[in-house]
Jmol script that loads the backbone (N, CA, C; Angstrom):
load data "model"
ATOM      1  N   UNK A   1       0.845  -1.183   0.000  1.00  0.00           N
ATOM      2  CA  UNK A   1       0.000   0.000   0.000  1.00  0.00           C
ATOM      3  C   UNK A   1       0.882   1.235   0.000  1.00  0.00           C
ATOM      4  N   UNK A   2       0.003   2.262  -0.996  1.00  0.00           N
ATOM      5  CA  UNK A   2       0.810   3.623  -0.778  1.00  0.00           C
ATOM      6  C   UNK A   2       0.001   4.692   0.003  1.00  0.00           C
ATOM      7  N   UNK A   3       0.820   5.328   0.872  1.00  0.00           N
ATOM      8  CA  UNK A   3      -0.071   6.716   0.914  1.00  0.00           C
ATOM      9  C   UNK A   3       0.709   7.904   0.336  1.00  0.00           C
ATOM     10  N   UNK A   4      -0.537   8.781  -0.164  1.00  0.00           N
ATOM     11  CA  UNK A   4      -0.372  10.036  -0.936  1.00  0.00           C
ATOM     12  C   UNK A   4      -0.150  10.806   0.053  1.00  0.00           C
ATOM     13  N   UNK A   5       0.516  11.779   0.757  1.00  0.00           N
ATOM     14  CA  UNK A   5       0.605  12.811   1.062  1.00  0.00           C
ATOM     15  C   UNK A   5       0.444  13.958   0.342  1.00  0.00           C
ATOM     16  N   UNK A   6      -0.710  15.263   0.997  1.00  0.00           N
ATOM     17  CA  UNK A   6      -0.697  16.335   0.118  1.00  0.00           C
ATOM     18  C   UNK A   6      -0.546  16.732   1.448  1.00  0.00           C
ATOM     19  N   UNK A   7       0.128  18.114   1.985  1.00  0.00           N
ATOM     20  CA  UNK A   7       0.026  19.226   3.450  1.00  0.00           C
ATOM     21  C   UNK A   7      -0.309  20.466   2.202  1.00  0.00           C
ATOM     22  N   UNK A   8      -0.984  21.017   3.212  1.00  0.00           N
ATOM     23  CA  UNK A   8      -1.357  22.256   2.368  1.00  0.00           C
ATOM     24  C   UNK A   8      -1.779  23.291   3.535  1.00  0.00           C
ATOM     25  N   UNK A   9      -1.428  24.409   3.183  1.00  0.00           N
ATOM     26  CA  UNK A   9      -1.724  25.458   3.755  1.00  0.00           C
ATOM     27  C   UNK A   9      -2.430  26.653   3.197  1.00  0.00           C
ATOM     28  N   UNK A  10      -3.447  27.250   3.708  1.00  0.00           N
ATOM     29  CA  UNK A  10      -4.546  28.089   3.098  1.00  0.00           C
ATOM     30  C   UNK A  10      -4.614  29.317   4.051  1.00  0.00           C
ATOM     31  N   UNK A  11      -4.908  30.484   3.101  1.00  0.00           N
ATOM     32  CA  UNK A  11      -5.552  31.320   3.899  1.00  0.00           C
ATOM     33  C   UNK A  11      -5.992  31.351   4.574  1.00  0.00           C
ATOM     34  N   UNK A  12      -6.065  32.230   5.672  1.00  0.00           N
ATOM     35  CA  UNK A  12      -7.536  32.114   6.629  1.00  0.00           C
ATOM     36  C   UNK A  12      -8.694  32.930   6.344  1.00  0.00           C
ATOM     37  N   UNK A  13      -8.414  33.773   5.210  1.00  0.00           N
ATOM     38  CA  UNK A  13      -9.656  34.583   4.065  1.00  0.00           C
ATOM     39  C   UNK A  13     -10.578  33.902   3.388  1.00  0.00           C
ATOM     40  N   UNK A  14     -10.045  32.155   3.033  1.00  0.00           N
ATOM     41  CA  UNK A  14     -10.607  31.387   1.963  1.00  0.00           C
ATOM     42  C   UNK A  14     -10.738  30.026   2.793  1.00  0.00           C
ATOM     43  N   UNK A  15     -10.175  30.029   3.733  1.00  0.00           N
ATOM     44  CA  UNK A  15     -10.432  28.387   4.239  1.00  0.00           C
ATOM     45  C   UNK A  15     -11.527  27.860   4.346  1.00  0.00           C
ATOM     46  N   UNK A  16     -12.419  28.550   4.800  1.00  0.00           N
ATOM     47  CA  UNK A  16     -14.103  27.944   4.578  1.00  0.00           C
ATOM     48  C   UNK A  16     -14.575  27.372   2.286  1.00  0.00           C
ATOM     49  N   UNK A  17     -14.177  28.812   2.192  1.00  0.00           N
ATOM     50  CA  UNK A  17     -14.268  27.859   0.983  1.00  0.00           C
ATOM     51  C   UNK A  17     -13.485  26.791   0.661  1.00  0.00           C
ATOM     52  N   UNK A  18     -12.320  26.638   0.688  1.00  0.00           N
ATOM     53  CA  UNK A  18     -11.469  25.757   0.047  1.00  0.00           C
ATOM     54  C   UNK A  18     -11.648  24.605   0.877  1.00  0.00           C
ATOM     55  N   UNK A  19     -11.895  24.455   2.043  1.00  0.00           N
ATOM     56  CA  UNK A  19     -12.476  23.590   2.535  1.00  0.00           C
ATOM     57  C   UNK A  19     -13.953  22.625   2.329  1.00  0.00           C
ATOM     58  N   UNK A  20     -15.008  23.658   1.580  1.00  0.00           N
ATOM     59  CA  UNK A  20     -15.685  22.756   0.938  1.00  0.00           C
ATOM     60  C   UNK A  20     -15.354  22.347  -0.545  1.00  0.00           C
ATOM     61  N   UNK A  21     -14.357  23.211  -1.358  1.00  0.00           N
ATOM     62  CA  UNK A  21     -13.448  22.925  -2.400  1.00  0.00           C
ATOM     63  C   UNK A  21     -13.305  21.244  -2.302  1.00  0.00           C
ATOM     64  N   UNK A  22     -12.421  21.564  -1.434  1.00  0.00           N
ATOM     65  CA  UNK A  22     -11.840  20.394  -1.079  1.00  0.00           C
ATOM     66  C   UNK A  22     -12.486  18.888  -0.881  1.00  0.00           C
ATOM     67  N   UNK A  23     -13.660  18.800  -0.133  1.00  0.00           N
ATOM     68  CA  UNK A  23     -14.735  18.066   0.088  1.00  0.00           C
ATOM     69  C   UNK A  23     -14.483  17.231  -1.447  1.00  0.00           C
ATOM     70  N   UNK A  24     -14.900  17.956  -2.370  1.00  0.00           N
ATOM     71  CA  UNK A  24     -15.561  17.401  -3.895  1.00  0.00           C
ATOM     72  C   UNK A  24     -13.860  17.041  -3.866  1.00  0.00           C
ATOM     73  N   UNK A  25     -13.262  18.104  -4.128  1.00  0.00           N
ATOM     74  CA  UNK A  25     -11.774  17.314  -4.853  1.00  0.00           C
ATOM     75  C   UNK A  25     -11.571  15.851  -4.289  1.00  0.00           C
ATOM     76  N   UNK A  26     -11.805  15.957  -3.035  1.00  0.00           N
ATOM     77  CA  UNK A  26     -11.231  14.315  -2.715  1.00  0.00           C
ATOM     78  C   UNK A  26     -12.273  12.969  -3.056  1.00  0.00           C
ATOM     79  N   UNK A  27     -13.309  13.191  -3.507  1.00  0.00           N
ATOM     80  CA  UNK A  27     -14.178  12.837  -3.845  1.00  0.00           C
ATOM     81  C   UNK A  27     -14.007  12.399  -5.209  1.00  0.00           C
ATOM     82  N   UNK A  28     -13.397  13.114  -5.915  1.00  0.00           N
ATOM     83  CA  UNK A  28     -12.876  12.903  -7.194  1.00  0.00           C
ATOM     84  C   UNK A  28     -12.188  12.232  -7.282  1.00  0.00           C
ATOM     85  N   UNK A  29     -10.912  12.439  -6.622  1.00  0.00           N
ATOM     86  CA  UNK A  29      -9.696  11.924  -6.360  1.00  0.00           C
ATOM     87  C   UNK A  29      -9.831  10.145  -6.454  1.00  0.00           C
ATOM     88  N   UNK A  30     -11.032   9.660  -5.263  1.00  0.00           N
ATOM     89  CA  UNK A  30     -11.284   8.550  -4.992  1.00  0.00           C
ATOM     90  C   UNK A  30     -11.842   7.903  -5.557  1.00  0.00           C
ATOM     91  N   UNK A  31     -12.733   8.454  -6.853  1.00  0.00           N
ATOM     92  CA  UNK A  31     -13.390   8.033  -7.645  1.00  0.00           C
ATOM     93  C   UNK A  31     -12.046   7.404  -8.925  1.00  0.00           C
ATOM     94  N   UNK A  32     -10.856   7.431  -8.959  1.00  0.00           N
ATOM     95  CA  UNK A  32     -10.103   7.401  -9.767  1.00  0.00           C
ATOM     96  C   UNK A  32      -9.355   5.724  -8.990  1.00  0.00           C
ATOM     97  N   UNK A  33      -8.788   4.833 -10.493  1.00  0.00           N
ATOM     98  CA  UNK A  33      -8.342   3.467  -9.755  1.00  0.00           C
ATOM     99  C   UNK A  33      -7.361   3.420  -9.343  1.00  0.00           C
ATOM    100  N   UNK A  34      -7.823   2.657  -8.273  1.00  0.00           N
ATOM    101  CA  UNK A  34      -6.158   2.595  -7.123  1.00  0.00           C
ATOM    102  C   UNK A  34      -6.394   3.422  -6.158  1.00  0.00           C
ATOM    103  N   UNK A  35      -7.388   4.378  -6.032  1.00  0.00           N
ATOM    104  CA  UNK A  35      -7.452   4.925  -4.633  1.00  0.00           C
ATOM    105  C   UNK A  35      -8.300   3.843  -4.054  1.00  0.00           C
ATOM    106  N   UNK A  36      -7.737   4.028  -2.348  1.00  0.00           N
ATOM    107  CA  UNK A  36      -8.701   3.380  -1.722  1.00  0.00           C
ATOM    108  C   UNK A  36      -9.404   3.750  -0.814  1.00  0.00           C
ATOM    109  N   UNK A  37      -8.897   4.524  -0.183  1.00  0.00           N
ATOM    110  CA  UNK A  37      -9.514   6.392   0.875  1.00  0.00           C
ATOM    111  C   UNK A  37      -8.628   7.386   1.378  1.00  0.00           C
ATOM    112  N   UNK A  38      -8.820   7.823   1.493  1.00  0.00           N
ATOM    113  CA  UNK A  38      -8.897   9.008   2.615  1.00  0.00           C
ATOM    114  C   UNK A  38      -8.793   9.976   3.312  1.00  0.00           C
ATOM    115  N   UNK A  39      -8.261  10.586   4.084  1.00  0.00           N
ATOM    116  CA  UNK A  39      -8.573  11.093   5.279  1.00  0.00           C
ATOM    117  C   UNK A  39      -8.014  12.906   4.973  1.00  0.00           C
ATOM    118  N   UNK A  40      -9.071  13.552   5.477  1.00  0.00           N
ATOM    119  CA  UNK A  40      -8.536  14.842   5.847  1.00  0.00           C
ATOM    120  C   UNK A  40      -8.632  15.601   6.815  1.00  0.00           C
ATOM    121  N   UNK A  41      -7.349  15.953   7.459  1.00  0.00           N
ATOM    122  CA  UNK A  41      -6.552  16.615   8.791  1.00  0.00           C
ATOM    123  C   UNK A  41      -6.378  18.259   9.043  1.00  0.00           C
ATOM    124  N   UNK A  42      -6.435  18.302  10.115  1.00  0.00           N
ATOM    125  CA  UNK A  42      -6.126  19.463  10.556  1.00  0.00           C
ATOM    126  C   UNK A  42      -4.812  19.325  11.043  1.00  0.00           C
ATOM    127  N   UNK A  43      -3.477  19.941  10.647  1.00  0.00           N
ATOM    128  CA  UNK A  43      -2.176  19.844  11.272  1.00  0.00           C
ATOM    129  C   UNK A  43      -2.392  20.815  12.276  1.00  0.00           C
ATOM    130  N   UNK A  44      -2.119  20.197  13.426  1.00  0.00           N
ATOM    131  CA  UNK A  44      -1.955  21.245  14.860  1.00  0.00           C
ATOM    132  C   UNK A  44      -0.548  21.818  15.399  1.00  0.00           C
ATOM    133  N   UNK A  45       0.591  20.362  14.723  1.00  0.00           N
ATOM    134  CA  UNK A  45       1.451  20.874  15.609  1.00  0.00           C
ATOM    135  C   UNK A  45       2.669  20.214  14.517  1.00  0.00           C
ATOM    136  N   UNK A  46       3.460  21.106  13.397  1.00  0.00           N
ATOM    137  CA  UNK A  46       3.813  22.876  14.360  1.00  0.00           C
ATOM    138  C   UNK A  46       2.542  23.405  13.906  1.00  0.00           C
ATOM    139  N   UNK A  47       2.158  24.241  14.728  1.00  0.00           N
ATOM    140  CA  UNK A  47       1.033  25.046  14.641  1.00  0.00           C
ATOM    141  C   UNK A  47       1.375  26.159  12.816  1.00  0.00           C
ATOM    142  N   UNK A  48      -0.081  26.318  12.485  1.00  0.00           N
ATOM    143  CA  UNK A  48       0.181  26.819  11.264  1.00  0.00           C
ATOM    144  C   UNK A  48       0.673  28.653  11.215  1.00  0.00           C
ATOM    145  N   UNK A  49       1.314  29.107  10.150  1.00  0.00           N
ATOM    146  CA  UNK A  49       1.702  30.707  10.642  1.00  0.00           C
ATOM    147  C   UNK A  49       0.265  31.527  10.644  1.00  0.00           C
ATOM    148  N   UNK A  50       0.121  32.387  11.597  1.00  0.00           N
ATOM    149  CA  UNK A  50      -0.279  33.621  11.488  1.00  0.00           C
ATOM    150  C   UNK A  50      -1.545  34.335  10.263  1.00  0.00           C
ATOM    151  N   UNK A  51      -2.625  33.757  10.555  1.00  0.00           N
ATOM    152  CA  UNK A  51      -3.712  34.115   9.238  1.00  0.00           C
ATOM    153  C   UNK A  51      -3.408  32.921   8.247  1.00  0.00           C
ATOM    154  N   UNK A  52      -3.056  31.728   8.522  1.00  0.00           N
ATOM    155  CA  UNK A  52      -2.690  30.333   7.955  1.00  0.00           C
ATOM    156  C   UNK A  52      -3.452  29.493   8.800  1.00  0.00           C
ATOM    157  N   UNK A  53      -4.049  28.322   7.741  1.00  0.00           N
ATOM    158  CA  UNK A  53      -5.107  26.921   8.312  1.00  0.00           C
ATOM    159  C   UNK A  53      -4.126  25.679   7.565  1.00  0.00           C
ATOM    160  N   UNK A  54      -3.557  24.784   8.291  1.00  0.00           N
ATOM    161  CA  UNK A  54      -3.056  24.030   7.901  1.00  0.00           C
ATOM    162  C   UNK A  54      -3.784  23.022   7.738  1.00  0.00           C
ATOM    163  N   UNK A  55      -3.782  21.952   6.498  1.00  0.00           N
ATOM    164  CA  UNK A  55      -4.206  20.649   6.391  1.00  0.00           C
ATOM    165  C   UNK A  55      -3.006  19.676   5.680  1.00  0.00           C
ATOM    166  N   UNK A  56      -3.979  18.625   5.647  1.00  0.00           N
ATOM    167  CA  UNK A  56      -2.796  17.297   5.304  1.00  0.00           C
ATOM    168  C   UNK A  56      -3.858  16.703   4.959  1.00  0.00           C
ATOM    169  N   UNK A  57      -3.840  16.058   3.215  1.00  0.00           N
ATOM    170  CA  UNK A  57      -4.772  14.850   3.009  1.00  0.00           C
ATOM    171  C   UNK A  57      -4.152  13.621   2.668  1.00  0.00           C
ATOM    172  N   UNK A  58      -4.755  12.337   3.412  1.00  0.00           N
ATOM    173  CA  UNK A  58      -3.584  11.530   3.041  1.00  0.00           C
ATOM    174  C   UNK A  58      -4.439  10.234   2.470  1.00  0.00           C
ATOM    175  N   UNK A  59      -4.022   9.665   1.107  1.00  0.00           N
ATOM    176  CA  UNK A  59      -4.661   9.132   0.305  1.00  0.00           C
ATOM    177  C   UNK A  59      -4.378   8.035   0.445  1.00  0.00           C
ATOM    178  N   UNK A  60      -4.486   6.721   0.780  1.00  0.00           N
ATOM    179  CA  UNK A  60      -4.684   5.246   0.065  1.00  0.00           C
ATOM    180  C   UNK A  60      -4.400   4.844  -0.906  1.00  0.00           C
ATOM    181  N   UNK A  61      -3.380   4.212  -2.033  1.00  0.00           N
ATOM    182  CA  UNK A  61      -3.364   3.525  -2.546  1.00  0.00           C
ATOM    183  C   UNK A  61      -3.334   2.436  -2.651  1.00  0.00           C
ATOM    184  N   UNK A  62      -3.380   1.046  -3.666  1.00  0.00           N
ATOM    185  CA  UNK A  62      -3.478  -0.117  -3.557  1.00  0.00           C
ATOM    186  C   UNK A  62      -1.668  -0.222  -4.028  1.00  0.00           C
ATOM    187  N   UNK A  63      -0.982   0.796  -4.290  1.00  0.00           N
ATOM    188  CA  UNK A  63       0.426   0.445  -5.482  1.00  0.00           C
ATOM    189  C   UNK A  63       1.043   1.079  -5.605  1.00  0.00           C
ATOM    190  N   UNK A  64       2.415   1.389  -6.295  1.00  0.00           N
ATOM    191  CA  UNK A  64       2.998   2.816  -6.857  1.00  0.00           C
ATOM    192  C   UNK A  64       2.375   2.927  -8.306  1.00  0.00           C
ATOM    193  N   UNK A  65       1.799   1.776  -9.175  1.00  0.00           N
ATOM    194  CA  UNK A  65       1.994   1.743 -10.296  1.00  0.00           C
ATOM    195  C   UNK A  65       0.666   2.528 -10.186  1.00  0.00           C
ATOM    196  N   UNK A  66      -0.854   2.343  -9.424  1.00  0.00           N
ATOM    197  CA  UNK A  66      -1.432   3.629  -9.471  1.00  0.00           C
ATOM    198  C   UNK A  66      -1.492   4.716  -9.387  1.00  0.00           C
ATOM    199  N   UNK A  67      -0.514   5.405  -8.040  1.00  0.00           N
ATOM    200  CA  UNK A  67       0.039   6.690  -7.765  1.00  0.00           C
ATOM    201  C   UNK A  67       0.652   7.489  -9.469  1.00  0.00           C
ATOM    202  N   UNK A  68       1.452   6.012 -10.164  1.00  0.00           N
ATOM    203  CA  UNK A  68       2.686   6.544 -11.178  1.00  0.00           C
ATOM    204  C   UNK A  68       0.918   7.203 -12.394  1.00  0.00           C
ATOM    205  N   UNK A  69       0.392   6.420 -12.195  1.00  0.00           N
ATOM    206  CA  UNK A  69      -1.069   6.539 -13.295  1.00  0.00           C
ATOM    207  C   UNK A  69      -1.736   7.700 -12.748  1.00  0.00           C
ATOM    208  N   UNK A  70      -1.835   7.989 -11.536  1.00  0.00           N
ATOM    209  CA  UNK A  70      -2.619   9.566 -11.202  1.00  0.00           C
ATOM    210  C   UNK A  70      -1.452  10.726 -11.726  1.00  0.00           C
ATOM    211  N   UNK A  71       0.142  10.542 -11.020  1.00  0.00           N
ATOM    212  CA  UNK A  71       0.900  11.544 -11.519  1.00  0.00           C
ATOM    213  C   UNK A  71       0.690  12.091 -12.717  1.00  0.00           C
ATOM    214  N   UNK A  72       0.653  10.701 -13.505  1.00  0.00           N
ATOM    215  CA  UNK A  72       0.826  11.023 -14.975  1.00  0.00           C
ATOM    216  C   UNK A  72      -0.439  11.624 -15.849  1.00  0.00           C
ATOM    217  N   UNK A  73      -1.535  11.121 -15.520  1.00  0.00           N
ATOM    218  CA  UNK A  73      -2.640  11.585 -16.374  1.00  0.00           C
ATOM    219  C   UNK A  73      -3.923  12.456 -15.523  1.00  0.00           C
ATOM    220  N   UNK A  74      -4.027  12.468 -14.195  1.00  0.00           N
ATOM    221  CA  UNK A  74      -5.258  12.764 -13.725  1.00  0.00           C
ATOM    222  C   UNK A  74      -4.631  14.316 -12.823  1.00  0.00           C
ATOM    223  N   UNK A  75      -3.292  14.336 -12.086  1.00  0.00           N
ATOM    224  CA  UNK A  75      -2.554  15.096 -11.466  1.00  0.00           C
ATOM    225  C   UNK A  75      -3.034  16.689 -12.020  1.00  0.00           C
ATOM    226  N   UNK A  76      -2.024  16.640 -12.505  1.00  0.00           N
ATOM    227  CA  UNK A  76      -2.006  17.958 -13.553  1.00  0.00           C
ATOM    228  C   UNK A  76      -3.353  18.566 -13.848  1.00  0.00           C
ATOM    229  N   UNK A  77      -4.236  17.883 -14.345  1.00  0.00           N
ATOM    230  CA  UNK A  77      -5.847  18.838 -14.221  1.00  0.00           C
ATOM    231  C   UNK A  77      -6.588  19.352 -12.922  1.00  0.00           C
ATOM    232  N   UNK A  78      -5.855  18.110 -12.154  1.00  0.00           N
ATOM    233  CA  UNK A  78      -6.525  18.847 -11.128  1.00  0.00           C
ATOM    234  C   UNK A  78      -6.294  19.890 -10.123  1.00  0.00           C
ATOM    235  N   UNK A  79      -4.502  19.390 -10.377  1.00  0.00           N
ATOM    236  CA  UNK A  79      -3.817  20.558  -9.640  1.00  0.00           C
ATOM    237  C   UNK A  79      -4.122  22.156 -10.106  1.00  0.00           C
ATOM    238  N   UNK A  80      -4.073  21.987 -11.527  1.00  0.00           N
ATOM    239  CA  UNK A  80      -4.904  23.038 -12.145  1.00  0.00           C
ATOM    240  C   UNK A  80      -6.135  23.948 -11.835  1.00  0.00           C
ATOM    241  N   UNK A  81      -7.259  23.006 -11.242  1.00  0.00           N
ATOM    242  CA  UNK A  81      -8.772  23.008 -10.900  1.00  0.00           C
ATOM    243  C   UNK A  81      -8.224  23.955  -9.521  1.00  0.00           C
ATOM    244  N   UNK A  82      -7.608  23.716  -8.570  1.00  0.00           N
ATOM    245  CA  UNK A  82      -7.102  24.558  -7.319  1.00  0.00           C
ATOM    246  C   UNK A  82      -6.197  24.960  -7.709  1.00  0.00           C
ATOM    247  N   UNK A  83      -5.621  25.749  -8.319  1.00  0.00           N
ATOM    248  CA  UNK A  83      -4.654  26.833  -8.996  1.00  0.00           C
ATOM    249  C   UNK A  83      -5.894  27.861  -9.651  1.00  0.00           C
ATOM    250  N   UNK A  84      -6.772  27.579 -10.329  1.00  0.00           N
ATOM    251  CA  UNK A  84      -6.845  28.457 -10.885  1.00  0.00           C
ATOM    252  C   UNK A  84      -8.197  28.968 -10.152  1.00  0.00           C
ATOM    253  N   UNK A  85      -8.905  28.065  -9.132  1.00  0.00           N
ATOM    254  CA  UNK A  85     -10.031  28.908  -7.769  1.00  0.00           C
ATOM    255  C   UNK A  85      -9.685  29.404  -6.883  1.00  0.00           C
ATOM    256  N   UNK A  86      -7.882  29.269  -6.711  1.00  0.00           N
ATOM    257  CA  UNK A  86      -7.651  29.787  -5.283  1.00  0.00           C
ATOM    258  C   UNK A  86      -6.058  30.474  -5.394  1.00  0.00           C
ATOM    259  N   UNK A  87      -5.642  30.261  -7.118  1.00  0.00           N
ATOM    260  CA  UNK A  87      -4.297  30.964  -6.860  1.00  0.00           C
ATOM    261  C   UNK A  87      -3.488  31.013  -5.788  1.00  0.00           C
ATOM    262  N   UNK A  88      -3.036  31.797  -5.835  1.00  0.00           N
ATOM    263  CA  UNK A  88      -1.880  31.962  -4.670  1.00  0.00           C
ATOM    264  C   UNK A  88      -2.498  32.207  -3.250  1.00  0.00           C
ATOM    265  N   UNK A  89      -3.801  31.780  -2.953  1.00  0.00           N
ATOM    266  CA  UNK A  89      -4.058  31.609  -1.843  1.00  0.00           C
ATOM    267  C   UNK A  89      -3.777  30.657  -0.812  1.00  0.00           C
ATOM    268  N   UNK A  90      -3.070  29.656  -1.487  1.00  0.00           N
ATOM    269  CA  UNK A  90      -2.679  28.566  -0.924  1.00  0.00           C
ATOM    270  C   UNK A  90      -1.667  27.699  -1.421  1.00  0.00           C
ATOM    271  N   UNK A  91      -0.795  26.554  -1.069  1.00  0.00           N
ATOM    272  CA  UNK A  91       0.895  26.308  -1.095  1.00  0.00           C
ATOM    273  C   UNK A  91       0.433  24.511  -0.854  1.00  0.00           C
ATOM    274  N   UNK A  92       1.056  24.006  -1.649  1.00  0.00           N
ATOM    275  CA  UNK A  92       0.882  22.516  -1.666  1.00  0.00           C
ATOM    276  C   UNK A  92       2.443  21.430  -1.395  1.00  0.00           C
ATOM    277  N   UNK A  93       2.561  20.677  -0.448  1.00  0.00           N
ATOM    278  CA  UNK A  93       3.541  20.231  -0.279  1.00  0.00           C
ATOM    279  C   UNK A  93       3.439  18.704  -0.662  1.00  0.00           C
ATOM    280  N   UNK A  94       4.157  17.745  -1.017  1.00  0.00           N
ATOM    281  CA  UNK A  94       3.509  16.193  -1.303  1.00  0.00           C
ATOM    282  C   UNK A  94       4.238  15.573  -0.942  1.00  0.00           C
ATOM    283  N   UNK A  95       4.473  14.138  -0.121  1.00  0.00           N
ATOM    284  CA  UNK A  95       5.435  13.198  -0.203  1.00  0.00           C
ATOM    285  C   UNK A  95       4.496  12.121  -0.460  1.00  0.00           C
ATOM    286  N   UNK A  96       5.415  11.007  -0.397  1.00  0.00           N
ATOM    287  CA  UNK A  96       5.065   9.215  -0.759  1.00  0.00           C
ATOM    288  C   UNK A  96       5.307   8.603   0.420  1.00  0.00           C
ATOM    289  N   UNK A  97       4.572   7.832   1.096  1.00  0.00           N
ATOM    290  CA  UNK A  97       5.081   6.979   1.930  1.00  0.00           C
ATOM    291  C   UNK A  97       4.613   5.393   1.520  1.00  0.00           C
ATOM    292  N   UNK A  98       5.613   4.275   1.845  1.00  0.00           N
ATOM    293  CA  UNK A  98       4.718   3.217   1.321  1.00  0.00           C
ATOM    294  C   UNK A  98       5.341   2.242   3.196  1.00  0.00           C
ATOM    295  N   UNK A  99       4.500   1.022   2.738  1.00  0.00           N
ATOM    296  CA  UNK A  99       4.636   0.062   3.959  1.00  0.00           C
ATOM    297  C   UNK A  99       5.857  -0.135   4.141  1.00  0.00           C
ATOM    298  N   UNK A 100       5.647  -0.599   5.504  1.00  0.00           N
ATOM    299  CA  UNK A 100       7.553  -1.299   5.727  1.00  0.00           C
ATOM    300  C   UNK A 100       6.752  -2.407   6.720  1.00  0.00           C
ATOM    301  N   UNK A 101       7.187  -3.566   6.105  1.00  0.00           N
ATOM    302  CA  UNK A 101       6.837  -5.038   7.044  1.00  0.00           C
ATOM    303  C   UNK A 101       8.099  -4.849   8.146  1.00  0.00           C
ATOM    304  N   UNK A 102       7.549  -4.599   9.494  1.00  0.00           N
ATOM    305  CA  UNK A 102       8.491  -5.090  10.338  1.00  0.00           C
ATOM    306  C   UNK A 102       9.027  -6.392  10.798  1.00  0.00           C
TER     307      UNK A 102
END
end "model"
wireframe off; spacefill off
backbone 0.3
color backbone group
């Protein structure tokens, strides 16, 4: 299994919207193969800066070879879709994490 990491940080002018933004985006997201859920966070700690709402959504995969199939074809439009409703209102960070059998 993979998880998607997105952290993101938003205005505190727009966070109500982008927060129901957001709702549908992940909704989308999951509707696409190889996701399998989920989850979206409030980062508390480090606490976010000053007129800043921090989040973290962290996605489910079944693979890398799905992750490599969102990068490649589904990514880019959507990153687009929140670029171009919220501009520079907000900053997107991403990592990969996958299992480790102990």
């Amino acid at each position: 299994m993979i998880v998607y990491e997105v952290n993101l940080e938003v205005d505190a002018a727009v966070a109500d919207a982008f927060r129901a933004w957001l709702s549908g985006h992940v909704r989308e997201i999951l509707a696409l193969p190889g996701f399998l859920g989920a989850q979206v966070l409030e980062r508390r700690d480090p606490p976010p800066a000053a007129g800043q709402h921090a989040l973290c959504v962290q996605y489910r995969l079944a693979d890398q070879a799905s992750l490599d199939h969102y990068l490649r074809h589904d990514a880019p439009r959507l990153r687009a879709e929140g670029q171009a409703r919220f501009g520079g209102s907000f900053s997107a960070s991403r990592r990969v994490l996958g299992t480790l059998t102990l």
